[in-house]
Backbone as JSON Lines, residues from 0, in Angstrom:
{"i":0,"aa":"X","n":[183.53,87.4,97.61],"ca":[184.01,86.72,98.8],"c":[183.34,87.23,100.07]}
{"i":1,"aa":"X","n":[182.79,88.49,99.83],"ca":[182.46,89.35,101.35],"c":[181.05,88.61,102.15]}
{"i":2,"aa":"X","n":[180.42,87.19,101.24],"ca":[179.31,87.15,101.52],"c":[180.03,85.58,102.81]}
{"i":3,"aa":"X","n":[181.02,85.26,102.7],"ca":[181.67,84.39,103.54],"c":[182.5,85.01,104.84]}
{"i":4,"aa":"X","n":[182.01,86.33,105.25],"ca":[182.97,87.06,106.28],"c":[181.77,87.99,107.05]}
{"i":5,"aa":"X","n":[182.56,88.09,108.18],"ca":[181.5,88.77,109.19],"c":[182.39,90.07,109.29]}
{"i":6,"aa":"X","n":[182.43,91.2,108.63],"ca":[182.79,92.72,108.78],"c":[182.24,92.99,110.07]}
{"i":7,"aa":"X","n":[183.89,93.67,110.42],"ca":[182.89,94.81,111.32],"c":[182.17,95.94,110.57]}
{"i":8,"aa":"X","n":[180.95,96.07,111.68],"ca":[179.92,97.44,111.42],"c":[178.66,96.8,110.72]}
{"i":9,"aa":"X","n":[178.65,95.18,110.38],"ca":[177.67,94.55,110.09],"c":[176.65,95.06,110.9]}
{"i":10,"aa":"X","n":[175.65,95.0,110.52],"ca":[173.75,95.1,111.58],"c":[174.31,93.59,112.28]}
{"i":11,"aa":"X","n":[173.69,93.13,113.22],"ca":[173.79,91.99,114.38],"c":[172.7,91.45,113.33]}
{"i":12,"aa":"X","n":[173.15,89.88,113.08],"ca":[172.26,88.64,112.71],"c":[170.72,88.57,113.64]}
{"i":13,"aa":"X","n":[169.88,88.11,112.39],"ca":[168.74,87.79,114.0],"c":[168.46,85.88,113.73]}
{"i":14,"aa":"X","n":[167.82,85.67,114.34],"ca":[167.66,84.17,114.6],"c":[166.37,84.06,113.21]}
{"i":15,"aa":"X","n":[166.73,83.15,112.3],"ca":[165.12,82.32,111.23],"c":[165.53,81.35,111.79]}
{"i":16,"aa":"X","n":[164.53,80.72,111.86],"ca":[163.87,79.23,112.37],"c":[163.78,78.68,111.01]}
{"i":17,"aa":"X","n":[164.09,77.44,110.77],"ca":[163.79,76.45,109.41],"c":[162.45,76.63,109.05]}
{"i":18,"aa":"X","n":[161.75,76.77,109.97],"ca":[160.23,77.02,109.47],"c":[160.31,78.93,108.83]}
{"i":19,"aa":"X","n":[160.48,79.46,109.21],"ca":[160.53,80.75,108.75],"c":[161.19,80.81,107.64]}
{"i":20,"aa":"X","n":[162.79,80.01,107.52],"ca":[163.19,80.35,106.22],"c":[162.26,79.91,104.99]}
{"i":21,"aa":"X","n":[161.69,78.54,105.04],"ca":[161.11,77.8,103.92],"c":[159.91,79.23,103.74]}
{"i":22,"aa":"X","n":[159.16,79.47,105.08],"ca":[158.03,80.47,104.54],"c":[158.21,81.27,103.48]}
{"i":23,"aa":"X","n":[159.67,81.88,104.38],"ca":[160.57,83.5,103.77],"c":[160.39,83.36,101.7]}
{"i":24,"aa":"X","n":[161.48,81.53,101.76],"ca":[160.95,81.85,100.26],"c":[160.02,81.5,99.27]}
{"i":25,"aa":"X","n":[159.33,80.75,99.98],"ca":[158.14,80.64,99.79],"c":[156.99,81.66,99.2]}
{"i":26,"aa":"X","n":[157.23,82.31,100.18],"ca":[156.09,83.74,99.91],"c":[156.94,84.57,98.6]}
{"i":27,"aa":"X","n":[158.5,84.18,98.31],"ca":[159.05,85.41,97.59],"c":[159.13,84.39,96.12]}
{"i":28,"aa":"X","n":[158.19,83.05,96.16],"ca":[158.01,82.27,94.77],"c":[159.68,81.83,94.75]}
{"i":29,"aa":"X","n":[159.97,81.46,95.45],"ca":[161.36,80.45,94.69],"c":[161.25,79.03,94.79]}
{"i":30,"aa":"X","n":[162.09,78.98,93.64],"ca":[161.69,77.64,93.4],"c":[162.81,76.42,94.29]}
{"i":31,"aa":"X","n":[163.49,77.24,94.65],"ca":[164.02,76.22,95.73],"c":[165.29,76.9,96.76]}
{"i":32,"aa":"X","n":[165.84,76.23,97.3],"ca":[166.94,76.51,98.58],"c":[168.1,75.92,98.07]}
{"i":33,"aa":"X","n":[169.26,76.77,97.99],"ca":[170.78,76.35,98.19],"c":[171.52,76.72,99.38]}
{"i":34,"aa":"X","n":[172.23,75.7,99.99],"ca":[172.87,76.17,100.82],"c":[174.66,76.16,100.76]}
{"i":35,"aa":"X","n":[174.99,77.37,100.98],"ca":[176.35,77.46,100.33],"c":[177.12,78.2,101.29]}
{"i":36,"aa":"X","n":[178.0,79.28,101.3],"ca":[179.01,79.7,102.22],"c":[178.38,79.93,103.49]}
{"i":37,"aa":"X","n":[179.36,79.47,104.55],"ca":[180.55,78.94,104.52],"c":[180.16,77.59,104.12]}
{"i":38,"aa":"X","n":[181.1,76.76,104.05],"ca":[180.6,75.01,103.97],"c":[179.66,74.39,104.43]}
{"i":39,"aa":"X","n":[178.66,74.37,103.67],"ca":[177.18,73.59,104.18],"c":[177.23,72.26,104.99]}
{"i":40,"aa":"X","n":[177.84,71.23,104.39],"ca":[178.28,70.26,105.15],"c":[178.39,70.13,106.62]}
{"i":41,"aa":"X","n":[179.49,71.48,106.91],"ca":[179.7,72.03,108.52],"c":[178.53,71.47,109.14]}
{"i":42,"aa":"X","n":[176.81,72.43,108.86],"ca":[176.18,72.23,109.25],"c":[174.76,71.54,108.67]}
{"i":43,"aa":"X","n":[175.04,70.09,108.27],"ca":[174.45,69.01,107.56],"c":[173.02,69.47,108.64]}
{"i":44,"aa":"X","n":[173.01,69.28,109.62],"ca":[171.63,68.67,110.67],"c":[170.47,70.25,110.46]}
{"i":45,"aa":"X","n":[171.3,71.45,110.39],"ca":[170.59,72.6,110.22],"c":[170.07,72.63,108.83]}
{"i":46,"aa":"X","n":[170.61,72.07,107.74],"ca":[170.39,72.8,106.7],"c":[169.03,70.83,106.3]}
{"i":47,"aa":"X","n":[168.91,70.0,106.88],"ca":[168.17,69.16,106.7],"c":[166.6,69.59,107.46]}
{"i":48,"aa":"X","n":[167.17,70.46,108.38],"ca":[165.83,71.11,108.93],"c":[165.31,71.81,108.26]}
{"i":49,"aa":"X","n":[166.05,72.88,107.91],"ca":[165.21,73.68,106.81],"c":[164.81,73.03,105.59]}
{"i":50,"aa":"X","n":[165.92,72.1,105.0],"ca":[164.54,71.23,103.58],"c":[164.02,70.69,103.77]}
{"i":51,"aa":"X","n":[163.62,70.0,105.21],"ca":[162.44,69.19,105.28],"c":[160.76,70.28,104.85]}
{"i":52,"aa":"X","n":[161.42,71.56,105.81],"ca":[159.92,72.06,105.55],"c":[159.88,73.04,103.92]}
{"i":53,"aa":"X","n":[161.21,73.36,103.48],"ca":[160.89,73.5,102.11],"c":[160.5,72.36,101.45]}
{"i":54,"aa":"X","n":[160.84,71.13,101.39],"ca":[160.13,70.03,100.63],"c":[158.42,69.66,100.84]}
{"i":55,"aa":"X","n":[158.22,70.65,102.24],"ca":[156.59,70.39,102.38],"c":[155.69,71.44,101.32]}
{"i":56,"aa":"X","n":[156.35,72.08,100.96],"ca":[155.97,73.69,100.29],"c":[156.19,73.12,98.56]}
{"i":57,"aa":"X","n":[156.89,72.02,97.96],"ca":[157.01,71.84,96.55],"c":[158.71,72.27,96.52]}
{"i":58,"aa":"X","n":[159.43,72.71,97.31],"ca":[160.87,73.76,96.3],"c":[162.05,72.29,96.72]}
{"i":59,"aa":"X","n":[162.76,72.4,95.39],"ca":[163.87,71.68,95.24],"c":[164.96,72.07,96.19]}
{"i":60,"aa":"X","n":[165.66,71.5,96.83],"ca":[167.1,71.57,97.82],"c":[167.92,70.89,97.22]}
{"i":61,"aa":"X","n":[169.07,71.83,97.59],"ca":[170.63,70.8,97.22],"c":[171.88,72.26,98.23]}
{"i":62,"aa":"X","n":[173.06,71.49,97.78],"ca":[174.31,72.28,98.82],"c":[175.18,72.45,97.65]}
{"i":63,"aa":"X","n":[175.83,73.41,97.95],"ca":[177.04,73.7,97.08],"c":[178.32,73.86,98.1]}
{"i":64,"aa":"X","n":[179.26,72.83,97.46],"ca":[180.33,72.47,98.35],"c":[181.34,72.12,98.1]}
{"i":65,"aa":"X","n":[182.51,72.3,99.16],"ca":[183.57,71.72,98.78],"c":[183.83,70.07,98.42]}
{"i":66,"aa":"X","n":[183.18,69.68,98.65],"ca":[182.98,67.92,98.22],"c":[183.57,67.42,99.1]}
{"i":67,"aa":"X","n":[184.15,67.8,100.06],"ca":[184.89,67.19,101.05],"c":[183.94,66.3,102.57]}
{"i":68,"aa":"X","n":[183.19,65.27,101.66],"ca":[182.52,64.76,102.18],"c":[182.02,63.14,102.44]}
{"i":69,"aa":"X","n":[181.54,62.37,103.42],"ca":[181.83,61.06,103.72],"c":[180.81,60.49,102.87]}
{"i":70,"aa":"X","n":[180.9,59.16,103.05],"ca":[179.21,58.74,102.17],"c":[178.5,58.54,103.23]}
{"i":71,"aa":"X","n":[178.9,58.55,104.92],"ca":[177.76,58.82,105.54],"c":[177.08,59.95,106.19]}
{"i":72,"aa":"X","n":[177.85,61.19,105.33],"ca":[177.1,62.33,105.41],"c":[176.24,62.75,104.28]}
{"i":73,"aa":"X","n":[176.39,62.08,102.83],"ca":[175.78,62.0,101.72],"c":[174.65,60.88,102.12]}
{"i":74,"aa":"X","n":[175.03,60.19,102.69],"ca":[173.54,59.24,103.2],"c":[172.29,59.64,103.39]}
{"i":75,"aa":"X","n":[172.97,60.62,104.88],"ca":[172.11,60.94,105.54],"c":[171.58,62.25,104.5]}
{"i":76,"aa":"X","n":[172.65,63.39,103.77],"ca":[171.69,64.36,102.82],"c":[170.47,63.86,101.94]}
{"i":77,"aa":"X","n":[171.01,62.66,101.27],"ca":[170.43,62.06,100.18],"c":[168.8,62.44,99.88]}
{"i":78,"aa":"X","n":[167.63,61.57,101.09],"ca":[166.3,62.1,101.12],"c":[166.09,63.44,101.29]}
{"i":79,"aa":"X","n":[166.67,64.15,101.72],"ca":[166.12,65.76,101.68],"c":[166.83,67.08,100.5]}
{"i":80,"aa":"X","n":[167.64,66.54,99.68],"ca":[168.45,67.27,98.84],"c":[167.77,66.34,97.38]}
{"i":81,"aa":"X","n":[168.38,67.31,96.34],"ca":[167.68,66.94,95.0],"c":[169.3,67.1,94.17]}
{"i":82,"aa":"X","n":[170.24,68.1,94.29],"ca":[171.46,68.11,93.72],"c":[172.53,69.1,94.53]}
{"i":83,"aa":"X","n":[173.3,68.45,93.81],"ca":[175.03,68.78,94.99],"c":[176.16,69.51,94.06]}
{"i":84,"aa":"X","n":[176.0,70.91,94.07],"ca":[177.18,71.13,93.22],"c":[178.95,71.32,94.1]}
{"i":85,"aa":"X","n":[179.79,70.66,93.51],"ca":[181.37,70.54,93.73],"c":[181.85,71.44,93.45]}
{"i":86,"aa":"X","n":[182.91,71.9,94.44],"ca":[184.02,72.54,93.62],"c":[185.01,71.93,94.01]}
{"i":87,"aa":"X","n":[185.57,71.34,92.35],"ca":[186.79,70.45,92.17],"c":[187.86,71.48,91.87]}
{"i":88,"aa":"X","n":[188.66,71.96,92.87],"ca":[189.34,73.11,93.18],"c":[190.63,73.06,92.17]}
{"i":89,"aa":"X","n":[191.08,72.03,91.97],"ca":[192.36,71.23,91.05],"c":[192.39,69.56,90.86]}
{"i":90,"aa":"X","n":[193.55,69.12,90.47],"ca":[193.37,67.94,89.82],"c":[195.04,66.94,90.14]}
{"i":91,"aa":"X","n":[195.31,68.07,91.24],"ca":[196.75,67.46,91.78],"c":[196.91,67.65,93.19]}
{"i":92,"aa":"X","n":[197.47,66.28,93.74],"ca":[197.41,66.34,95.37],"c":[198.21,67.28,96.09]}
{"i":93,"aa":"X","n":[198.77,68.01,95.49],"ca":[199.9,68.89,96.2],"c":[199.09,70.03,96.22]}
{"i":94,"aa":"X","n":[198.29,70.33,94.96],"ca":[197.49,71.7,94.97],"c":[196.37,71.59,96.25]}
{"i":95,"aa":"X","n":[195.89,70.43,96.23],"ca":[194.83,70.58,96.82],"c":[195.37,70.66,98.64]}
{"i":96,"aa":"X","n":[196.9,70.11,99.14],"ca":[197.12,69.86,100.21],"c":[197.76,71.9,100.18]}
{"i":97,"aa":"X","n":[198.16,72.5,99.39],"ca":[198.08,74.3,99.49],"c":[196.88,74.47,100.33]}
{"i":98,"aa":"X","n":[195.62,74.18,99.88],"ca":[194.78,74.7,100.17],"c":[193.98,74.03,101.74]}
{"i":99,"aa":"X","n":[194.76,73.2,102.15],"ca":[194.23,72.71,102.95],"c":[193.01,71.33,103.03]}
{"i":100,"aa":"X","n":[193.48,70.83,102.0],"ca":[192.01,70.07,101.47],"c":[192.63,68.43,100.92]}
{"i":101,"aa":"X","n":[192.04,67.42,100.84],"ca":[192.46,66.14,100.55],"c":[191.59,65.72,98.51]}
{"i":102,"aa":"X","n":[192.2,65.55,97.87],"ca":[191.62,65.77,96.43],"c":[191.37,64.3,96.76]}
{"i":103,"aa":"X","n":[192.26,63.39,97.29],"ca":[191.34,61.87,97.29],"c":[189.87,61.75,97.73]}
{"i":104,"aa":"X","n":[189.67,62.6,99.01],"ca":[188.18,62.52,99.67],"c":[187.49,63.64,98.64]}
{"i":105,"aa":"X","n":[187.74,64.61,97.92],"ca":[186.92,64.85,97.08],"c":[186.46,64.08,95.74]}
{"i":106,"aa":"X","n":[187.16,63.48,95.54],"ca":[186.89,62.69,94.33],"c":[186.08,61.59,94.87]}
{"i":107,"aa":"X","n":[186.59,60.63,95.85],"ca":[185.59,59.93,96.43],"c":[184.18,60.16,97.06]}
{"i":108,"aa":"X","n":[183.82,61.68,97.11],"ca":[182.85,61.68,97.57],"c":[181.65,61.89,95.88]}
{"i":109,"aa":"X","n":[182.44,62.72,95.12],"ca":[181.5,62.81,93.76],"c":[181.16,61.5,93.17]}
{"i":110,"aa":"X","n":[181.8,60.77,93.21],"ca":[181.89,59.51,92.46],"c":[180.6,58.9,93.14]}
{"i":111,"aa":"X","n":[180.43,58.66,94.69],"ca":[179.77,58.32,95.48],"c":[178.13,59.15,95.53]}
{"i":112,"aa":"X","n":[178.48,60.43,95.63],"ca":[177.07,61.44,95.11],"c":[176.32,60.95,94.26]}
{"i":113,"aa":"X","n":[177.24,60.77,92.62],"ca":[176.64,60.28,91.81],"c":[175.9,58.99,91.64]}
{"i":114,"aa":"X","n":[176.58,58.04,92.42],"ca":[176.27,56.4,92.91],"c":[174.61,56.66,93.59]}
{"i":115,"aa":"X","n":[174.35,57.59,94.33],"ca":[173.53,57.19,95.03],"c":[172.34,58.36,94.52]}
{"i":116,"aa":"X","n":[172.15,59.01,93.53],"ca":[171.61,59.35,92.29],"c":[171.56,60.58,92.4]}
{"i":117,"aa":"X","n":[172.46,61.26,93.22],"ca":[172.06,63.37,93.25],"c":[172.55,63.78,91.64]}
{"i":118,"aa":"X","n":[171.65,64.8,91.77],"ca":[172.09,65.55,90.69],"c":[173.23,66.21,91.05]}
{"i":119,"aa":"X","n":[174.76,65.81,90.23],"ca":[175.66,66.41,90.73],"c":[176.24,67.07,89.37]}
{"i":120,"aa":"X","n":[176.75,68.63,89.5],"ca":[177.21,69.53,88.97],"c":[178.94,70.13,89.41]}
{"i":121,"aa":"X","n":[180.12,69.97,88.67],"ca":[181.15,70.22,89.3],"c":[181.26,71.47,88.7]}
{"i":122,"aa":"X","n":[182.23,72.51,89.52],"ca":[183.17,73.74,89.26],"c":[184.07,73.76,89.22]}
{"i":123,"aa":"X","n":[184.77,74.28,88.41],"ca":[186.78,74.31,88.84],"c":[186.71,75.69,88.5]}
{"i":124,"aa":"X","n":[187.43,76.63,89.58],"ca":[187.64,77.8,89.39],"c":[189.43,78.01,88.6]}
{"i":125,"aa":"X","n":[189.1,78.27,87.42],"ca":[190.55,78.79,86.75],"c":[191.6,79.32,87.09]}
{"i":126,"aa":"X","n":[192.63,79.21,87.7],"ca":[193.51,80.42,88.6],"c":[194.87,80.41,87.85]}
{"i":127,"aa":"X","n":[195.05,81.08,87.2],"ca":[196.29,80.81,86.65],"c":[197.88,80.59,86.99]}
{"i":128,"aa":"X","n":[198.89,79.92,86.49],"ca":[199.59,78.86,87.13],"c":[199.48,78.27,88.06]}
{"i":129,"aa":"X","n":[198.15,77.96,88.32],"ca":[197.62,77.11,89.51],"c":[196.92,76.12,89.24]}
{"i":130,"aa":"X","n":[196.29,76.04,88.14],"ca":[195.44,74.55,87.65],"c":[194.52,74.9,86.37]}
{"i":131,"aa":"X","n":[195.86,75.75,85.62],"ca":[195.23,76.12,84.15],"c":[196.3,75.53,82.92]}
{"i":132,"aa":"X","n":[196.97,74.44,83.54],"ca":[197.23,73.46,82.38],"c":[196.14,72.75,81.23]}
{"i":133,"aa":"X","n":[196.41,72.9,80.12],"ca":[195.55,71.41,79.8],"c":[195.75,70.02,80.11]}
{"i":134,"aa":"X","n":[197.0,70.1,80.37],"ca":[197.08,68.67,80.93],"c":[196.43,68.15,82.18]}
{"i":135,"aa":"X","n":[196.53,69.23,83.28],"ca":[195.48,68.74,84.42],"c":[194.14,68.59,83.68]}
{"i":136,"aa":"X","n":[193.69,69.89,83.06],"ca":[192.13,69.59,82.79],"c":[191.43,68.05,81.9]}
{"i":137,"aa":"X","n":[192.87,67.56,81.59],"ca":[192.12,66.46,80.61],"c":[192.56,65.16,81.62]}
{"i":138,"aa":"X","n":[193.68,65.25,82.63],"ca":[193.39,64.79,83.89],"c":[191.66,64.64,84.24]}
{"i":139,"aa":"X","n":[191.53,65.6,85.0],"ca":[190.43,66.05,85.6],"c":[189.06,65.45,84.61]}
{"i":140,"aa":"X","n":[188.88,65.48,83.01],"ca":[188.15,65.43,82.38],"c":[188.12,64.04,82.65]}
{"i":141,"aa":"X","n":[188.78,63.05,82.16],"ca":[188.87,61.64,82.13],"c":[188.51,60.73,83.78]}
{"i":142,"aa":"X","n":[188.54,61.93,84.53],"ca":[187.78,61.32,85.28],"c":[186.35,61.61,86.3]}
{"i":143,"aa":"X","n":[186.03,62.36,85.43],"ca":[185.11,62.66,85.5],"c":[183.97,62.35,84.4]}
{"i":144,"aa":"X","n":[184.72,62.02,83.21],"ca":[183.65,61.06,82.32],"c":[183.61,59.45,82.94]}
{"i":145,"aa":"X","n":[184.98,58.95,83.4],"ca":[184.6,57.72,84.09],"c":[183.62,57.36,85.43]}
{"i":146,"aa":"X","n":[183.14,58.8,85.9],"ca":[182.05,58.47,86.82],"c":[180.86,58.64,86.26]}
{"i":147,"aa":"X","n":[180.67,59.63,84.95],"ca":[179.5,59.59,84.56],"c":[180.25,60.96,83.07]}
{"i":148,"aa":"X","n":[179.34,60.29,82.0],"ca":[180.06,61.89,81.31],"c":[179.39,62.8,80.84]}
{"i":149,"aa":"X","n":[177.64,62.37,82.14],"ca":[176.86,63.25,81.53],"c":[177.0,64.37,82.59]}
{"i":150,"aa":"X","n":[178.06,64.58,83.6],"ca":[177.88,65.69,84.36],"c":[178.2,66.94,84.14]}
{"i":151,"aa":"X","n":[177.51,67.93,84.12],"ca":[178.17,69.01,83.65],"c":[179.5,69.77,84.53]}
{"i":152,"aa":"X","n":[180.33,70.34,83.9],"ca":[181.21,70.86,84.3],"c":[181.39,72.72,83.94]}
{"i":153,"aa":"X","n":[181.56,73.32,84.91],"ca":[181.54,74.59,84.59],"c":[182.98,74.72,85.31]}
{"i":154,"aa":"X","n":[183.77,75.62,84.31],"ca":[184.86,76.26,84.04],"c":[185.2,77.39,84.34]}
{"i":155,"aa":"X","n":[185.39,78.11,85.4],"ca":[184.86,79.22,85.38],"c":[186.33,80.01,85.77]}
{"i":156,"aa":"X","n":[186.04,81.26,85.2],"ca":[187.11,82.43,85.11],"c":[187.73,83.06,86.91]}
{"i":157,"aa":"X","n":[188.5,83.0,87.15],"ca":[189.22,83.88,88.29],"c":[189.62,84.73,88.2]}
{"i":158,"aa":"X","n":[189.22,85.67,89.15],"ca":[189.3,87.42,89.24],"c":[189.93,87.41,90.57]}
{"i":159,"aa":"X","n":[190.63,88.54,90.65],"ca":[192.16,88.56,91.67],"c":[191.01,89.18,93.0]}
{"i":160,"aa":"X","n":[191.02,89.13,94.17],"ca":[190.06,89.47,95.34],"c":[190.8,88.86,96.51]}
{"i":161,"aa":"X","n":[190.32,89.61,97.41],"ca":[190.79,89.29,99.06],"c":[191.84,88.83,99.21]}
{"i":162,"aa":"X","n":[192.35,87.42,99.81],"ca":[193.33,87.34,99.79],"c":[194.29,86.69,98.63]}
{"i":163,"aa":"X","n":[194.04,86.72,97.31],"ca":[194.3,86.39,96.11],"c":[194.69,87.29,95.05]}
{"i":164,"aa":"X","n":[195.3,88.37,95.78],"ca":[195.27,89.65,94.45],"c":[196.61,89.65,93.51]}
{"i":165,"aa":"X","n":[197.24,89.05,94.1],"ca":[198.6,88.73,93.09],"c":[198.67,88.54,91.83]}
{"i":166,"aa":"X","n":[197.55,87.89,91.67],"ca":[197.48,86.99,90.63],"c":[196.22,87.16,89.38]}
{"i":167,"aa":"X","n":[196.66,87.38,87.53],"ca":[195.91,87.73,87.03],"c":[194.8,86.99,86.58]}
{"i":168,"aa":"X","n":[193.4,87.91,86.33],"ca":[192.36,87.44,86.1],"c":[192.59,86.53,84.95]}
{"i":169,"aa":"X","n":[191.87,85.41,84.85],"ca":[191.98,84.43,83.78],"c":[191.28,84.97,82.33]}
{"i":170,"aa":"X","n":[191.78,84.88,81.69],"ca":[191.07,85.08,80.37],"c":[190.04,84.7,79.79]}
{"i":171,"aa":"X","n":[189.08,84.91,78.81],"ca":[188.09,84.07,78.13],"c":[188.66,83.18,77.25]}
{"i":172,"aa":"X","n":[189.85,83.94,76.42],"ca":[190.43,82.85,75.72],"c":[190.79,81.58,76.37]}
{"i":173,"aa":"X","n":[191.43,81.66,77.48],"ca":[191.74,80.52,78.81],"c":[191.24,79.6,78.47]}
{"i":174,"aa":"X","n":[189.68,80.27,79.35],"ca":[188.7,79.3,79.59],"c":[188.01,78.67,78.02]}
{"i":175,"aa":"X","n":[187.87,79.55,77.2],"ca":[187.29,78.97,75.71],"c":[188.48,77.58,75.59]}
{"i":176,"aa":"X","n":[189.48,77.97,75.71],"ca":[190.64,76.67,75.18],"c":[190.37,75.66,76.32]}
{"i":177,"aa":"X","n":[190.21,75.86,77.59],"ca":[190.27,74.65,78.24],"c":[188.89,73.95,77.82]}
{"i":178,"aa":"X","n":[188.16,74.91,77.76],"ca":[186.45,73.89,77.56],"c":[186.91,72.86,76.23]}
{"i":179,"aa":"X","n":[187.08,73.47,75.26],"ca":[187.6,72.49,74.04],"c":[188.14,71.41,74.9]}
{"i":180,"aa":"X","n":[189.22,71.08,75.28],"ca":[190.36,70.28,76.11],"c":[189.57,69.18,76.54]}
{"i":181,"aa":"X","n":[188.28,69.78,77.75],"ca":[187.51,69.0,78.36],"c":[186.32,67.95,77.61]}
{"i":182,"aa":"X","n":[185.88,68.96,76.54],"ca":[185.2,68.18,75.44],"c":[185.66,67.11,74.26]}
{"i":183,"aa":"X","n":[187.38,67.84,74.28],"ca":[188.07,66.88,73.14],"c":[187.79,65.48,74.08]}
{"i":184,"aa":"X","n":[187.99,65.03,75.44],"ca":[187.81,64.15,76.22],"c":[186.79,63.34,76.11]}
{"i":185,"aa":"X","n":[185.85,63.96,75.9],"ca":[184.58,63.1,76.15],"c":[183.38,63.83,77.25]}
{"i":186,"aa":"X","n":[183.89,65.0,77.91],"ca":[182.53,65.9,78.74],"c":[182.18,66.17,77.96]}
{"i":187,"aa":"X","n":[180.53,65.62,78.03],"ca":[179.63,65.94,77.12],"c":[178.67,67.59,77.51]}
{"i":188,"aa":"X","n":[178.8,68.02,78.48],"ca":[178.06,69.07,79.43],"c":[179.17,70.06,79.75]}
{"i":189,"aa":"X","n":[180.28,70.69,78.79],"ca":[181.26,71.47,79.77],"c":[180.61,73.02,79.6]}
{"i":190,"aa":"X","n":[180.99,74.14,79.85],"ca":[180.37,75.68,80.54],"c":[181.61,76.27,81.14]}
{"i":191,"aa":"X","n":[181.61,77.43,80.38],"ca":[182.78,78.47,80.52],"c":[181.77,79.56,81.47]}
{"i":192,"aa":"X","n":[182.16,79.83,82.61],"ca":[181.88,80.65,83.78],"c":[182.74,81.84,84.07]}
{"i":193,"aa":"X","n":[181.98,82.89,84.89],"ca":[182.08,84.47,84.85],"c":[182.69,84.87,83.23]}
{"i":194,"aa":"X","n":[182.15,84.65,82.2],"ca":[183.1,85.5,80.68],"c":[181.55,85.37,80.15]}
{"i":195,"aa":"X","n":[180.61,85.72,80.27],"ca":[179.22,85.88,79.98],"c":[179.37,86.76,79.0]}
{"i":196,"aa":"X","n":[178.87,85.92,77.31],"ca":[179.07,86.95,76.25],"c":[180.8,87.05,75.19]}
{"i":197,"aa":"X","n":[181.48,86.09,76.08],"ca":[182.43,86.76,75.44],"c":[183.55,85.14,75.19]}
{"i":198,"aa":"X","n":[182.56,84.04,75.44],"ca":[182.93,82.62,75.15],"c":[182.18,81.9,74.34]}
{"i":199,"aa":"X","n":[180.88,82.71,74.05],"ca":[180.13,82.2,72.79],"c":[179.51,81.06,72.94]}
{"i":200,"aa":"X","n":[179.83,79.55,72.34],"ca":[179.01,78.25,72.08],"c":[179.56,77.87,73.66]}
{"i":201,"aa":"X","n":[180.0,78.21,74.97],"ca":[180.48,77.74,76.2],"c":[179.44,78.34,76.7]}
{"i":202,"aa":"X","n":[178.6,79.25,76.44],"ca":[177.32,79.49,77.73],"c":[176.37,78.53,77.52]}
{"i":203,"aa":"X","n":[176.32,78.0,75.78],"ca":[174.76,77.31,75.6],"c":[174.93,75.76,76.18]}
{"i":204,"aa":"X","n":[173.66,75.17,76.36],"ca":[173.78,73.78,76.04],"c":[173.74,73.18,74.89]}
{"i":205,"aa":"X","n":[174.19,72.53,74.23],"ca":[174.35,71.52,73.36],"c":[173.92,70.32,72.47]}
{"i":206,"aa":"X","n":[173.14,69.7,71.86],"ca":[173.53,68.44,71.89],"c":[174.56,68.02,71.69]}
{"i":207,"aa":"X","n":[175.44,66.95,72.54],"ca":[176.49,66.49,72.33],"c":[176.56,65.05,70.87]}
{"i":208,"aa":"X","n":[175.35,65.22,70.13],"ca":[175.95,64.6,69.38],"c":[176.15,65.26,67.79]}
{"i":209,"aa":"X","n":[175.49,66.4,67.56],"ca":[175.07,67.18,66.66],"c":[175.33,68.77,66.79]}
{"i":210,"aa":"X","n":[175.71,68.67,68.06],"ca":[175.73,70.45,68.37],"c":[174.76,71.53,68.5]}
{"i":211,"aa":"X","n":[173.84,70.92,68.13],"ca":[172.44,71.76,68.34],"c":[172.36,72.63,69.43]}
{"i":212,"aa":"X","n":[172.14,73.91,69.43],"ca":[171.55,74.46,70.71],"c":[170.42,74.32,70.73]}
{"i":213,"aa":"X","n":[170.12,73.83,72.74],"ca":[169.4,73.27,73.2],"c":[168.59,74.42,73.85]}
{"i":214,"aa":"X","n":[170.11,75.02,74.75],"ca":[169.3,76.13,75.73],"c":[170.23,76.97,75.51]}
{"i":215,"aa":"X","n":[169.88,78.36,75.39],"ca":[170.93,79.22,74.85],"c":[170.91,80.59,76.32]}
């Protein structure tokens, strides 16, 4: 979480220019730019500056976000981004109004991502008695195969931090049972996250019609 907070005793920020960042990774061989905490969206017009001149250099762009976004701010991302990963935080309007957030405008904006051809990737972070039913997840699954059911979905484990410590870390077993849940559905792409090693056939890819590992 500490990479979303300004501590005191930090060194003072200095100013990169969009042209400097693309150089920055450029010179350090990456193959592309994400832009992520705090909410990229916030600042759509900054982060289109900087992929214009990473897209002059060859490197792929995209945002990782709360999805809480219009289709005429996905418009305007569209030409300078390549993929958009979500975090679909829960799968019920009350959870999502806890957190401060509208689950209708997130869902409407993935559906819409996908419409207008980003590569889109969702997250749901696991939190337990908070949106580790199976019944939400096959919620959540069913509609997310009705926008597409080739998107992948990563599942990923919650660990108690900052202002969240109450509450226990999610299990691998958890997450191993919900991925089943999501696949009994019809996600053809689901991924058990932070349990690296210890969820087995949930790190690899798949074929979804044979089971084959693809990418391990």
């Amino acid at each position: 979480y500490s990479i979303s907070q300004s501590p005191a005793g930090r060194k003072r920020t200095t100013y990169k220019s969009p042209q400097d960042l693309a150089a920055m990774c450029n010179r350090e061989k990456s193959d592309g730019i994400a832009f992520t905490y705090n909410e990229p969206l916030i600042t759509a017009e900054w982060a289109v500056e900087v992929f214009t001149h990473a897209k002059r250099v060859g490197m792929r762009t995209g945002m990782v976000s709360n999805g809480n976004a219009t289709e005429q701010v996905l418009d305007f991302l569209r030409p300078h981004i390549d993929f958009f990963k979500i975090d679909l935080k829960a799968f019920r309007a009350d959870s999502y109004r806890q957190l401060g957030g509208s689950l209708a405008n997130v869902l409407s904006a993935l559906r819409y991502a996908v419409q207008i051809g980003l590569w889109v990737e969702v997250v749901t972070l696991i939190i337990p008695d908070f949106n580790d039913s199976p019944d939400e997840i096959r919620q959540a699954a069913r509609f997310l195969i009705g926008v597409s059911e080739d998107i992948p979905w990563h599942l990923t484990a919650f660990h108690p931090d900052y202002r969240r410590t109450g509450v226990q870390r999610t299990s691998a077993e958890t997450i191993a049972r919900l991925c089943e849940v999501a696949q009994e559905e019809g996600v053809r792409f689901v991924y058990a996250g932070n349990t690296s090693g210890m969820t087995r056939d949930w790190d690899d890819t798949r074929c979804p019609a044979c089971r084959t590992p693809l990418i391990q």
